[in-house]
N, CA and C atoms as a LAMMPS dump frame, in Angstrom:
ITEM: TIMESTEP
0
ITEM: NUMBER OF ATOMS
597
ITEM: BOX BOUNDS ff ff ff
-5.0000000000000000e+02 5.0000000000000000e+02
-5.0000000000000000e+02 5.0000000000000000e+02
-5.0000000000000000e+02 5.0000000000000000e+02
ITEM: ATOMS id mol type element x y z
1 1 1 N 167.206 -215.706 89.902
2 1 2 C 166.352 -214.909 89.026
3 1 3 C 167.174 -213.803 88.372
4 2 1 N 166.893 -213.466 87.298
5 2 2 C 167.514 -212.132 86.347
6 2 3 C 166.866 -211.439 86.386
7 3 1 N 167.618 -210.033 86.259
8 3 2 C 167.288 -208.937 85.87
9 3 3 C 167.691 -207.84 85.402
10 4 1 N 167.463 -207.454 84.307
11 4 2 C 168.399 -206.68 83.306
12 4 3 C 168.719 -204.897 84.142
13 5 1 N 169.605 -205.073 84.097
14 5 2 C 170.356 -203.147 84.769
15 5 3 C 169.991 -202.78 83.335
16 6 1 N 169.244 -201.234 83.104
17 6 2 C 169.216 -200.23 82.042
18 6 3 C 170.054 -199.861 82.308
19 7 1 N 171.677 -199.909 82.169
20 7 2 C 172.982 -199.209 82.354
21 7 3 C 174.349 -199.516 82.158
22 8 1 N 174.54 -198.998 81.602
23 8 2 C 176.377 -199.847 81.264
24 8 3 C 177.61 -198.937 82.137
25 9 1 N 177.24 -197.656 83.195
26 9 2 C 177.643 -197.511 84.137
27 9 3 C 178.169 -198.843 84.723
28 10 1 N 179.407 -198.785 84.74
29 10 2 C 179.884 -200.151 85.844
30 10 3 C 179.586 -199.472 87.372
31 11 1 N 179.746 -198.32 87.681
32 11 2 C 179.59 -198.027 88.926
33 11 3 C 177.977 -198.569 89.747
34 12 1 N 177.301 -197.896 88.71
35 12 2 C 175.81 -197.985 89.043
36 12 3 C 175.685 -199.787 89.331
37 13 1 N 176.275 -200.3 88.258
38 13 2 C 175.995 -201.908 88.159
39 13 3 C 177.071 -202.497 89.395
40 14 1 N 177.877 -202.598 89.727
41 14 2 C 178.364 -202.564 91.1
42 14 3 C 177.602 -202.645 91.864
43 15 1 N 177.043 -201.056 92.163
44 15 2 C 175.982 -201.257 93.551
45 15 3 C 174.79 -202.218 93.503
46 16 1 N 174.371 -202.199 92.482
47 16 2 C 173.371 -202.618 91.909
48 16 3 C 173.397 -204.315 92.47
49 17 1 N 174.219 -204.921 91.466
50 17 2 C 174.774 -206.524 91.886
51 17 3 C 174.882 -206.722 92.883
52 18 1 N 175.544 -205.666 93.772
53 18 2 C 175.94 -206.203 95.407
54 18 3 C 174.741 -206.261 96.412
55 19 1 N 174.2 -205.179 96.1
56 19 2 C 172.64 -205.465 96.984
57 19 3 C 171.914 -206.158 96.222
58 20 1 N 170.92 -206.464 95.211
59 20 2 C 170.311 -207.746 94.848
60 20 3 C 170.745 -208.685 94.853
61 21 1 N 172.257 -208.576 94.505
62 21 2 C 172.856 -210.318 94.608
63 21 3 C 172.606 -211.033 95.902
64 22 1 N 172.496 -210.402 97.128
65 22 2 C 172.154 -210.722 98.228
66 22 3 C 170.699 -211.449 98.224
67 23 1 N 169.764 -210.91 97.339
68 23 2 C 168.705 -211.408 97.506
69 23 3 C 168.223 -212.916 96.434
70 24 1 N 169.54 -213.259 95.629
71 24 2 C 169.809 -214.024 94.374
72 24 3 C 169.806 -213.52 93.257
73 25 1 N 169.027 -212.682 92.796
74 25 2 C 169.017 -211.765 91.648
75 25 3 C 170.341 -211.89 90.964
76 26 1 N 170.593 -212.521 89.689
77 26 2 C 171.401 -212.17 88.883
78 26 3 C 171.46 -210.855 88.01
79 27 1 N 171.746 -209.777 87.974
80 27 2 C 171.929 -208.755 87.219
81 27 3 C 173.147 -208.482 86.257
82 28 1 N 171.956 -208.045 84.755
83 28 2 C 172.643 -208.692 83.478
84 28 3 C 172.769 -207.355 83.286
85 29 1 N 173.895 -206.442 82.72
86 29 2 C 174.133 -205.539 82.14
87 29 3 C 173.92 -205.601 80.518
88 30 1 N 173.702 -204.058 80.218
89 30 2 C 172.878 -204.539 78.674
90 30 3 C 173.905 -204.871 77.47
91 31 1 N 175.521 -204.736 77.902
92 31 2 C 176.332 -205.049 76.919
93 31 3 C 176.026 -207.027 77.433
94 32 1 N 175.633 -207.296 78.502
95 32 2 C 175.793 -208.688 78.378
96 32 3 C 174.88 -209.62 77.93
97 33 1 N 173.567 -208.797 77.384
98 33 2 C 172.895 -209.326 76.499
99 33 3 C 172.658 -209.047 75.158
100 34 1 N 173.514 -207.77 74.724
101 34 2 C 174.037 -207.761 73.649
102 34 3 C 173.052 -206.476 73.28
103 35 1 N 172.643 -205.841 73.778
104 35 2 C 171.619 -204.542 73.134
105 35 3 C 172.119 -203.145 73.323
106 36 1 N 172.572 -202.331 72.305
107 36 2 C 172.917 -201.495 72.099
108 36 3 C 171.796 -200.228 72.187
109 37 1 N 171.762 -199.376 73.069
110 37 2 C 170.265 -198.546 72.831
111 37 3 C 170.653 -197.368 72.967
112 38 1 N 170.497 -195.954 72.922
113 38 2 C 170.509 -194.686 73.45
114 38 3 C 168.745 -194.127 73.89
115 39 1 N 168.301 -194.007 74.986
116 39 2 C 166.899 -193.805 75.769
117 39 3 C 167.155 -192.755 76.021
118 40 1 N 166.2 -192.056 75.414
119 40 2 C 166.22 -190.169 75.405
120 40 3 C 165.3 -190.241 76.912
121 41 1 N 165.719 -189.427 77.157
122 41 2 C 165.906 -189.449 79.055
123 41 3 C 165.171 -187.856 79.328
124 42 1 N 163.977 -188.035 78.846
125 42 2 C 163.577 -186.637 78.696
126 42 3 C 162.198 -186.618 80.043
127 43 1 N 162.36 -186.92 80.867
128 43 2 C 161.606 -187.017 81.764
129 43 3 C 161.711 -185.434 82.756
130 44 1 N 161.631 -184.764 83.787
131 44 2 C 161.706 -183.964 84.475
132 44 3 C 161.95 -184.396 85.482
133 45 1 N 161.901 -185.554 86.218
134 45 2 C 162.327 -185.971 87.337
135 45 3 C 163.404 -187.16 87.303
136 46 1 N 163.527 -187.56 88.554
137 46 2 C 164.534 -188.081 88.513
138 46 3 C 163.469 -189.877 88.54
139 47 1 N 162.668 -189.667 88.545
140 47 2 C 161.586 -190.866 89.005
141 47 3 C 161.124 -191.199 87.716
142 48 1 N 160.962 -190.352 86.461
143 48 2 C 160.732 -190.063 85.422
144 48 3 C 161.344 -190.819 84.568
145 49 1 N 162.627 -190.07 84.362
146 49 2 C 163.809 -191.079 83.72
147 49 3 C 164.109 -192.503 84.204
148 50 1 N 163.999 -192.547 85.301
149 50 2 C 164.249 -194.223 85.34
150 50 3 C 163.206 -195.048 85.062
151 51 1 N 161.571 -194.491 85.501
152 51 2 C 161.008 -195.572 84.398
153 51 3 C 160.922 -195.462 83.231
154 52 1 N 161 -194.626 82.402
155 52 2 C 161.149 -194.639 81.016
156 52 3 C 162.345 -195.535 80.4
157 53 1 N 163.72 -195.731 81.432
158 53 2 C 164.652 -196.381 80.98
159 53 3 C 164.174 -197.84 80.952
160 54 1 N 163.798 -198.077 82.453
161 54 2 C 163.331 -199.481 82.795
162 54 3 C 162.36 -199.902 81.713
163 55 1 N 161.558 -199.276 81.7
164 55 2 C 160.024 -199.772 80.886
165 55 3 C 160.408 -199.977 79.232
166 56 1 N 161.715 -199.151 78.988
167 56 2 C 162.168 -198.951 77.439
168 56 3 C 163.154 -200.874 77.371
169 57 1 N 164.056 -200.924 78.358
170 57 2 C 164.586 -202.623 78.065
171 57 3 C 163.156 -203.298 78.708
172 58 1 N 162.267 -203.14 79.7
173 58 2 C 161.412 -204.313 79.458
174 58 3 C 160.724 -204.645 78.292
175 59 1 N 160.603 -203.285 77.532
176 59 2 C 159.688 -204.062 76.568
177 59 3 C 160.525 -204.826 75.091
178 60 1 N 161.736 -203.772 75.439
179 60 2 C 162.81 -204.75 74.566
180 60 3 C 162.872 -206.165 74.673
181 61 1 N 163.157 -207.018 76.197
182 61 2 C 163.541 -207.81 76.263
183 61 3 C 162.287 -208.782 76.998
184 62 1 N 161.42 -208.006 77.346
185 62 2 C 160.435 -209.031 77.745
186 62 3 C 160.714 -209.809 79.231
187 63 1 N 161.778 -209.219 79.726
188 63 2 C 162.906 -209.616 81.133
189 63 3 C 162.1 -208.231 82.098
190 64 1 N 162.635 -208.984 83.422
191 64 2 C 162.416 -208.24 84.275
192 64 3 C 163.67 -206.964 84.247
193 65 1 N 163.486 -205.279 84.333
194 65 2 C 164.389 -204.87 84.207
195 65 3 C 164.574 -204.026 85.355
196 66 1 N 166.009 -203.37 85.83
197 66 2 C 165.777 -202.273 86.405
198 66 3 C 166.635 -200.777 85.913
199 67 1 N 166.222 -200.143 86.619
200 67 2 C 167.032 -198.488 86.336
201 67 3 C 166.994 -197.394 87.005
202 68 1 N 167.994 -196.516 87.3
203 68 2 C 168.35 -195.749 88.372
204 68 3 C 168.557 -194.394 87.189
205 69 1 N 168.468 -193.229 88.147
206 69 2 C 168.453 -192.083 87.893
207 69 3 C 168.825 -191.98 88.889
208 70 1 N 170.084 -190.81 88.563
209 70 2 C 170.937 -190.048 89.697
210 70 3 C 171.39 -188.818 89.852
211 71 1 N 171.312 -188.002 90.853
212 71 2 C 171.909 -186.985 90.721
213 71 3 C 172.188 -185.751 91.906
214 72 1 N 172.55 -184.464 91.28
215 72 2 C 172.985 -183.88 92.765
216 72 3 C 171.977 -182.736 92.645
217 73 1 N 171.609 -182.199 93.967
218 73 2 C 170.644 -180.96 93.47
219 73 3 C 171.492 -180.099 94.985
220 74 1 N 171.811 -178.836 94.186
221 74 2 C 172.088 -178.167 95.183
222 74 3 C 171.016 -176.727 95.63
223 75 1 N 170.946 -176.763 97
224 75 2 C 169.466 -176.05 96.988
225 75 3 C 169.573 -174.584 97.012
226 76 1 N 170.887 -173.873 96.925
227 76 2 C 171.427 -172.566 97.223
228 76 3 C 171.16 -172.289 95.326
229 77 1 N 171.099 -173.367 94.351
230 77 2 C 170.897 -173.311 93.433
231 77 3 C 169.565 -173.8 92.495
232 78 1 N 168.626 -173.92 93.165
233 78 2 C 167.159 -174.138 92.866
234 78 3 C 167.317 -175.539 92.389
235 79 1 N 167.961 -176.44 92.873
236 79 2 C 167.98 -177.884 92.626
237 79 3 C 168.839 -178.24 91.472
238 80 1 N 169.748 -177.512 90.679
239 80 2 C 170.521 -177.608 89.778
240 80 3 C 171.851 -178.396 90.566
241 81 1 N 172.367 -179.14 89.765
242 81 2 C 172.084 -179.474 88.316
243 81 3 C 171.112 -180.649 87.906
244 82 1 N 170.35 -181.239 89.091
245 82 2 C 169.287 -182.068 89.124
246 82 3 C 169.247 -183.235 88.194
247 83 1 N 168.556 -182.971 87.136
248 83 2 C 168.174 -183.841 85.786
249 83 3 C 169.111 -183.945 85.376
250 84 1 N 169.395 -182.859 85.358
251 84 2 C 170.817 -182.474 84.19
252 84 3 C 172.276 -183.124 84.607
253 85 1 N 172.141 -183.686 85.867
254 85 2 C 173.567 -183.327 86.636
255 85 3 C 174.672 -184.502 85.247
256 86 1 N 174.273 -185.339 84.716
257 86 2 C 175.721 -185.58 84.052
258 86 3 C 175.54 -185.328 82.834
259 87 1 N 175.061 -184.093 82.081
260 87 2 C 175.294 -182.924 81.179
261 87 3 C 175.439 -181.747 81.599
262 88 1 N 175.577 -181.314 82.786
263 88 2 C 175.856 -179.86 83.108
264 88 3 C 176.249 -179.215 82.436
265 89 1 N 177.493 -179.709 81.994
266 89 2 C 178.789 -178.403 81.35
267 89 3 C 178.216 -179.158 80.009
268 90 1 N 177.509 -179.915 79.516
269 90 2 C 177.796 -180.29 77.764
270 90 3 C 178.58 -181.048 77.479
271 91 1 N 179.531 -181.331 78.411
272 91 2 C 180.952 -182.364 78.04
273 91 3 C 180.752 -183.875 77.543
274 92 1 N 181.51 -184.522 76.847
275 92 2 C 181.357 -186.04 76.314
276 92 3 C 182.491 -186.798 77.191
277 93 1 N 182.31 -187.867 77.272
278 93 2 C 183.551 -188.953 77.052
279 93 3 C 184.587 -188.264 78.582
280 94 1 N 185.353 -188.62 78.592
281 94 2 C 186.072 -188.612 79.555
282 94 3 C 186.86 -187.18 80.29
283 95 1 N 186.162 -185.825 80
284 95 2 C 186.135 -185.007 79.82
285 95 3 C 184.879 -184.521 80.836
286 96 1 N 183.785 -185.307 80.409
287 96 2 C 182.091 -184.838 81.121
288 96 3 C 182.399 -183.955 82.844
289 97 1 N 183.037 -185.427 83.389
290 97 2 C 183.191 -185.134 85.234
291 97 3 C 183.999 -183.834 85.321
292 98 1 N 185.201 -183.766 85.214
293 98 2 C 186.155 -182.48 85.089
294 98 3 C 185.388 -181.109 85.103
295 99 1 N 184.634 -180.992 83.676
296 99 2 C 183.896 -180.182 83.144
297 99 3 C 182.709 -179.8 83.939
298 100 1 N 181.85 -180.563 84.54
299 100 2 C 180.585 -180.468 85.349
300 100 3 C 181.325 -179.59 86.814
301 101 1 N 182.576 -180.366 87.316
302 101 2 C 182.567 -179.84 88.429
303 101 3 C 182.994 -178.688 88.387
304 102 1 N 184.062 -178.294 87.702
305 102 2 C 184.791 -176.658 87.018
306 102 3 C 183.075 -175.824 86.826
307 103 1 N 182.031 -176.343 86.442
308 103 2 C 181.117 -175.264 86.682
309 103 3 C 180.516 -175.279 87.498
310 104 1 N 180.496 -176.216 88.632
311 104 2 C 179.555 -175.896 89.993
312 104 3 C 180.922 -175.266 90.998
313 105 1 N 181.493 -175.132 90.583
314 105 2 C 182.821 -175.009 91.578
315 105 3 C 182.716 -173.571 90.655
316 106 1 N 182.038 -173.161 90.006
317 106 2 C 182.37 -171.493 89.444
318 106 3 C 181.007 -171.182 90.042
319 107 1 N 179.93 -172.124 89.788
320 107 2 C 178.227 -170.949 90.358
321 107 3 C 178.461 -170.725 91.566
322 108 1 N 179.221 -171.898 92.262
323 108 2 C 179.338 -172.135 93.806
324 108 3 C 179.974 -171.098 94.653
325 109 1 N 180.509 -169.997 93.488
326 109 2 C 181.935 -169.217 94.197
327 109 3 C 181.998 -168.423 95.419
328 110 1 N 180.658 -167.567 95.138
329 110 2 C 180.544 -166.612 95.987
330 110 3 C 179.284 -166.932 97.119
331 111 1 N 178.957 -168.172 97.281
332 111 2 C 178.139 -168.883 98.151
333 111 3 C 179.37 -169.284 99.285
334 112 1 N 178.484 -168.785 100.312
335 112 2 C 178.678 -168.871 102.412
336 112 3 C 178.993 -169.991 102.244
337 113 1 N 179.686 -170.463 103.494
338 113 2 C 179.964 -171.423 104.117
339 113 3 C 178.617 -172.59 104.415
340 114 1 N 177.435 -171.641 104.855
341 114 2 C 176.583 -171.943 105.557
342 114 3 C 175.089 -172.195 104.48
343 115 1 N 175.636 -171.693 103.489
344 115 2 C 174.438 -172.161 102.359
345 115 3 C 174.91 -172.866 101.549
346 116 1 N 175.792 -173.862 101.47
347 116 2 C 176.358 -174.906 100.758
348 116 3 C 175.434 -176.365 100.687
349 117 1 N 174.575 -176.624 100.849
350 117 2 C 173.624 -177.547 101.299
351 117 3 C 173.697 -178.338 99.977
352 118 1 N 173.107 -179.478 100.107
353 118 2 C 173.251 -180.53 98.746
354 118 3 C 172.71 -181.765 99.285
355 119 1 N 171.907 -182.414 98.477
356 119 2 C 171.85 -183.886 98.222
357 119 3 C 172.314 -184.627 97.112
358 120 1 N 172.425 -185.811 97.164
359 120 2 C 172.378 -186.552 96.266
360 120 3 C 171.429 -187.175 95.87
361 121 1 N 170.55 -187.427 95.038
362 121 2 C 169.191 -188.424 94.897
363 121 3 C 169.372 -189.476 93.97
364 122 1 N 169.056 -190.846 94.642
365 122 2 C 168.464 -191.991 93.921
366 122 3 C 167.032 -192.354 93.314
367 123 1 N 166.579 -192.493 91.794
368 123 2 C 165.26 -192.898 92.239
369 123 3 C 165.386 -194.346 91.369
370 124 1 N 164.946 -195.383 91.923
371 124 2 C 165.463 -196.731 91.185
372 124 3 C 163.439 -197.548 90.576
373 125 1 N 164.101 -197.681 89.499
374 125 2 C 162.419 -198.439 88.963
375 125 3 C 162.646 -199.764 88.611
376 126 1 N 162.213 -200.623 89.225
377 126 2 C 162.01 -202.145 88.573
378 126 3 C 160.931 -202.741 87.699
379 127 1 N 160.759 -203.223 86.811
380 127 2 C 159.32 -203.18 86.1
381 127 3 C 159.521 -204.911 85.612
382 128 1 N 158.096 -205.269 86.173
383 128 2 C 158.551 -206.229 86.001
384 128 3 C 157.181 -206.624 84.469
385 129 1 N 158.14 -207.6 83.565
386 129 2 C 156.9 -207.804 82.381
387 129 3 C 155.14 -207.842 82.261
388 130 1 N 154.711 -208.097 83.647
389 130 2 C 153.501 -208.28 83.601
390 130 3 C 152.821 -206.696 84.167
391 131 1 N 153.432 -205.647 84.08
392 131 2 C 153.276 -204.455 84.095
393 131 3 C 153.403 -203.753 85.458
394 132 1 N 153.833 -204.71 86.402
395 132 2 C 154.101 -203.696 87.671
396 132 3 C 155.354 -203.264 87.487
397 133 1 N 155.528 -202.104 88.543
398 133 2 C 156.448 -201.744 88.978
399 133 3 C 156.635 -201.449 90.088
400 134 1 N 157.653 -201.354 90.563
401 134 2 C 158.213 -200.498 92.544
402 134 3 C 159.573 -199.624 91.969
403 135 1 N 158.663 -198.631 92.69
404 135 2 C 159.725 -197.558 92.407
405 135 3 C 160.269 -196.743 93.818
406 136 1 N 161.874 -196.342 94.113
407 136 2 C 161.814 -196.635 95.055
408 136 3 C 163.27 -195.238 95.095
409 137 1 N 163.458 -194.32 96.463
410 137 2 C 163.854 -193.527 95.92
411 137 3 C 164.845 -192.899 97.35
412 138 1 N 166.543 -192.902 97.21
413 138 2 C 167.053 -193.241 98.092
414 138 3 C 168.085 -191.45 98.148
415 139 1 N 168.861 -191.141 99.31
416 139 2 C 168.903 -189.043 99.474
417 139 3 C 170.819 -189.649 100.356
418 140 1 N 171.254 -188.631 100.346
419 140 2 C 172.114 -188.255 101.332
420 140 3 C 172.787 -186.477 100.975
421 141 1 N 172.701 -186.587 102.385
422 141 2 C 172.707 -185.299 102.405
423 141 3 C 174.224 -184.848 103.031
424 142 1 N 174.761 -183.544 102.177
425 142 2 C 175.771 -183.122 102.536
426 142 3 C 176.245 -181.897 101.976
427 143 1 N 177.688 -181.188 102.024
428 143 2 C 177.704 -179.687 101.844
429 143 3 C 178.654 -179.676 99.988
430 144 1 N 178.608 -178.884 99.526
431 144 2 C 179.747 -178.391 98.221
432 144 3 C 180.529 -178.334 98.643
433 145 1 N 181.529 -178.486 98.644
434 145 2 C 182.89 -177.843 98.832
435 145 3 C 183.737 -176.853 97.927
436 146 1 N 185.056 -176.351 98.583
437 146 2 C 185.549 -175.239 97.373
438 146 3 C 186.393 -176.038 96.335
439 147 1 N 186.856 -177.424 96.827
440 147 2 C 188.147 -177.682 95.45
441 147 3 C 187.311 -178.813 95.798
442 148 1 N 187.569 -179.983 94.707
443 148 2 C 187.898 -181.381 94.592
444 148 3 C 188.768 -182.115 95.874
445 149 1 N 188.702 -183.177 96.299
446 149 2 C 189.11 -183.961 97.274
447 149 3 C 189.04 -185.234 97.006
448 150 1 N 190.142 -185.949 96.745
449 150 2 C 189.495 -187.73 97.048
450 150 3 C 190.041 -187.893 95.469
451 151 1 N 190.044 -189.134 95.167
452 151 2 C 190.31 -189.806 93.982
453 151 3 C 189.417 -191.111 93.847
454 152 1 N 188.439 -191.476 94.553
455 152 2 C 187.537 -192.926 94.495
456 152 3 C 186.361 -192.04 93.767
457 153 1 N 185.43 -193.144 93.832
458 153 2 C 184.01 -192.354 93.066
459 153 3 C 184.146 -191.816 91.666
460 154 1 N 183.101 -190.936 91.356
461 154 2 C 182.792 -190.506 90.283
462 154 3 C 182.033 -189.195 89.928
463 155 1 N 182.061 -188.096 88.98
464 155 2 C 181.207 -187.769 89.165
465 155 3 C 181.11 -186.555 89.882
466 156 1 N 180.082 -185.945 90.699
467 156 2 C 180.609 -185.103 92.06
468 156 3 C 181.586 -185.303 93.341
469 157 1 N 181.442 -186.482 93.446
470 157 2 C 181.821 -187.542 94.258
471 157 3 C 183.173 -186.054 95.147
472 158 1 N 183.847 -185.77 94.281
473 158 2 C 185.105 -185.44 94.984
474 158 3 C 184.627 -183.374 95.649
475 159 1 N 183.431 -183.47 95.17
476 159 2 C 183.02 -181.899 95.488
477 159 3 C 182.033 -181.962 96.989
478 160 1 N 181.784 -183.148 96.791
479 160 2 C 180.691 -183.341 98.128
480 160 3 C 180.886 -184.114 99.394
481 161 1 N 180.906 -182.973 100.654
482 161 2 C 181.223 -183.536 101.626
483 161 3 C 180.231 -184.127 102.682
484 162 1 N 180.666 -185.051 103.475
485 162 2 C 179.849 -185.765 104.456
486 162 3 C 180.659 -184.975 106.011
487 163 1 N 179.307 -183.99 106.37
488 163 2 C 179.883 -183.221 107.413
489 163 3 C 180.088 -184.365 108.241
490 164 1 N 179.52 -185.37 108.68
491 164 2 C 179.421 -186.188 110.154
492 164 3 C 180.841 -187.138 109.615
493 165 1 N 180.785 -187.189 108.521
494 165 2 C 182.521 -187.532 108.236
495 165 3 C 183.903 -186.966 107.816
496 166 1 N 183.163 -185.735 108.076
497 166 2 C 184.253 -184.471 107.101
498 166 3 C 185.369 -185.103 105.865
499 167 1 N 184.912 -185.87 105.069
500 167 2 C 185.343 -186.444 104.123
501 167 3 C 184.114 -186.276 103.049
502 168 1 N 185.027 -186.157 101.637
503 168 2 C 184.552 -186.273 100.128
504 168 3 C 183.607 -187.724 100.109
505 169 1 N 182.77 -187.936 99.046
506 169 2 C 182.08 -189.114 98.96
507 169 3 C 183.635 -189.744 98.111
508 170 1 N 184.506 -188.992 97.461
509 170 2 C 185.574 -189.116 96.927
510 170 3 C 186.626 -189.692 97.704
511 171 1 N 186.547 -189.33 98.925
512 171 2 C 187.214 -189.884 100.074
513 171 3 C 187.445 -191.077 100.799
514 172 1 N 185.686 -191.718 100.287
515 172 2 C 185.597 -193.278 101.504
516 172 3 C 185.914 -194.347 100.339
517 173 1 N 185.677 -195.536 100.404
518 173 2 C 186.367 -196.762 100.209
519 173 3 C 185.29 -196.808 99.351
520 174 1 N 185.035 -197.77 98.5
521 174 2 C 183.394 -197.984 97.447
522 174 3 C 182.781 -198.992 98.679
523 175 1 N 183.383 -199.718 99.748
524 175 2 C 182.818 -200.369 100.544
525 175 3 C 181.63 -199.539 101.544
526 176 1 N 182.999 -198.304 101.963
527 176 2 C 182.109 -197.232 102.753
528 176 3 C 180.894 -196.525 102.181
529 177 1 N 181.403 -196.626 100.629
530 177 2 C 179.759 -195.505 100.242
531 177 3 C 179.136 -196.277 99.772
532 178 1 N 179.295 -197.461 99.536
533 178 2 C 178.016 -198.311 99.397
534 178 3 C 177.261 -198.804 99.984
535 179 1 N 177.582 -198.129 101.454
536 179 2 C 176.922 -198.283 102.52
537 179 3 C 175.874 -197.365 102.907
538 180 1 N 176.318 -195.939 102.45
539 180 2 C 175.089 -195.091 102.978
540 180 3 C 175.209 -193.887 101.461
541 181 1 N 175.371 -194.521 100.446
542 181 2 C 175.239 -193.676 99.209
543 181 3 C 173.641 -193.969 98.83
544 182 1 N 173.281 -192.276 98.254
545 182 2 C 171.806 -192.482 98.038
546 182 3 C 171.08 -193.567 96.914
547 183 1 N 172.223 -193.99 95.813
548 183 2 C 171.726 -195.487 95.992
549 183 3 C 171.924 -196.409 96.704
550 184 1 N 172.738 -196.586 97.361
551 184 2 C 172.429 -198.018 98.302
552 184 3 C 171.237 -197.648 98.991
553 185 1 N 170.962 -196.58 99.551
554 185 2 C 169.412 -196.505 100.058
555 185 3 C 168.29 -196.645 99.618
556 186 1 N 168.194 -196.016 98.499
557 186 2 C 167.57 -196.417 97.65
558 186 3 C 167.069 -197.66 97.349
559 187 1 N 168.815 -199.069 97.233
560 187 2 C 168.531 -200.287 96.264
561 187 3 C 167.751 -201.084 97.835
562 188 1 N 168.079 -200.186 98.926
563 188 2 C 167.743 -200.903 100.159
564 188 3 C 166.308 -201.107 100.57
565 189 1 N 165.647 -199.802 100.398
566 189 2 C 164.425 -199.634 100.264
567 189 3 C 163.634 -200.675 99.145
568 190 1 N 164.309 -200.96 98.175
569 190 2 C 163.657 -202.077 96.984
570 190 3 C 164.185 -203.23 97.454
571 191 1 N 165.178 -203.7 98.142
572 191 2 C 165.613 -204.916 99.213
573 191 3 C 164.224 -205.132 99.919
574 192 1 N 164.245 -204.277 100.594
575 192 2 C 162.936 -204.725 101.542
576 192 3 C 161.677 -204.873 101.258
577 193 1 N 161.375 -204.279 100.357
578 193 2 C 159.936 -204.424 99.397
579 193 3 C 159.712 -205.793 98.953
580 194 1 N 161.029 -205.837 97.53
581 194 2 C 161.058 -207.437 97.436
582 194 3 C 160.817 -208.811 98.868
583 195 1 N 161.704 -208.199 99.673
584 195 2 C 161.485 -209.292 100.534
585 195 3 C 160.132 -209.986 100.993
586 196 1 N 159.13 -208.69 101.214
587 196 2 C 158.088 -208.354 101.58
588 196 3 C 157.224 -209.41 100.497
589 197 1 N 157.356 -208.805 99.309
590 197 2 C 156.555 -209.792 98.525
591 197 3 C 157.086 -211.009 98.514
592 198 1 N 158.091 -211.681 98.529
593 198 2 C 158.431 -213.228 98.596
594 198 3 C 157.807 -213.998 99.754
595 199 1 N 157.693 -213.17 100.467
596 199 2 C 156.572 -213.297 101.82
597 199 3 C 155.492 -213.888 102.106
C-alpha cells in the first residue's frame, strides 16, 4: 500500500519508510510524484500543522497521505522555539541550523544547570481519502546544553542532551535515535493503531 510523506526532508522520510515499511506501506516522497507545493504552516500547534500539511497532499492527490510536525520546546523558555523551531533565527538554506542554534545557545546563556529542561515533540497525521484521520503524537525528553556536540542528526540535534545517555541526539548512530527519537515514537504509536485496524 502507498502513502504519500508531506515532506521532502530526507531525514523525516527515513524514519518515516523504516517504520511503515515494516508494516508494507510504500512511502512516496512528494518529489517522487512530481508535486511541487509550499503549505503555509500557519497552524499554532504542532498537531495543527501536520494536518493541514497531510489534508493539503490528500486532497491534491486523492492518495492516502502522511505528515509530521516537529520540534523543540524549551520550558525555561515558555515552549520556544516550538512552532517556530525551524525559523527561529529567520535563516534559509543551509545556513537555517547554525543560525537557530547560535540563538538558543544566546537565550540559553544565563540559565542553571538545573533549569535546562527540553523536549522534543512529534505530532504525525495520516489522512486517509475517505476523510479519516489518526493523529498521533510522539516526546523525548532531555537537557540544552552550552556548545554543540556530535556531527549526526540535524537541526538541534547537537544542542540536546540525553541525560540517561549523557550524549547529544547529535551523538548516537541514526540507528540509535531512531529508536527512541520523538518521532519514532510517535510513527510507533501510528504502528500500532494501524495494526489494530487491520485486525
Amino acid at each position: 500500500m502507498e502513502v504519500i510523506a508531506a515532506t521532502n526532508n530526507l531525514h523525516k522520510l527515513e524514519e518515516i519508510r523504516e517504520i511503515l515499511g515494516r508494516l508494507g506501506y510504500k512511502v512516496l516522497s512528494l518529489d517522487d510524484i512530481g508535486i511541487k507545493t509550499d503549505i503555509d504552516e500557519n497552524g499554532s500547534t504542532f498537531k495543527e500543522n501536520a494536518l493541514i500539511k497531510a489534508k493539503e497532499i490528500c486532497k491534491l492527490t486523492g492518495r492516502m497521505s502522511i505528515a509530521d510536525d516537529s520540534g523543540l520546546e524549551v520550558f525555561a523558555l515558555n515552549g520556544e522555539p516550538g512552532v517556530y523551531s525551524a525559523r527561529y533565527a529567520g535563516a534559509e538554506g543551509d545556513e537555517k541550523d547554525e543560525a537557530n542554534n547560535k540563538k538558543l545557545i544566546e537565550k540559553m546563556k544565563d540559565i542553571p544547570e538545573d533549569k535546562r529542561q527540553a523536549r522534543f515533540v512529534s505530532s504525525i497525521a495520516l489522512i486517509f481519502p475517505n476523510g479519516k484521520q489518526i493523529v498521533t503524537e510522539g516526546y523525548i525528553n532531555g537537557i540544552i546544553g552550552y556548545e554543540e556536540k556530535g556531527d549526526s542528526g540535524f537541526g538541534y540535534d547537537p544542542l540536546f542532551i540525553i541525560p540517561e545517555l549523557d550524549k547529544t541526539m547529535a551523538q548516537l548512530s541514526s540507528l540509535e535515535k531512531n529508536k527512541i527519537s520523538h518521532r519514532a515514537n510517535a510513527l510507533e504509536k501510528l504502528k500500532r493503531i494501524l495494526i489494530e485496524l487491520k485486525a
